[in-house]
C-alpha angles and dihedrals in degrees: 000000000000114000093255089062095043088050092047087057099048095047085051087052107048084043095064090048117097123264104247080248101061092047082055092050091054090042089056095059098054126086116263115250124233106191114205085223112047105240090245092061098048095049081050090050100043089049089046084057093054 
């Protein structure tokens, strides 16, 4: 594969990813999630584990 090519891939590649943007737009739309562990404590507790 020459580096054109290469670069061509790539180009078609980052233009088909979402703006950031676009992924906002979709995260705004989610619900929001509560978990019942905050996520820090979990991560401590997984790597306590370990």
């Amino acid at each position: 594969m020459s580096l054109s090519e290469y670069l061509l891939v790539e180009i078609r590649q980052s233009a088909e990813r979402p703006t950031v943007a676009e992924i906002r737009d979709r995260l705004e739309t989610r619900t929001p999630v509560k978990p019942s562990v905050p996520p820090a404590d979990m991560i401590r507790m997984e790597r306590d584990i370990r």
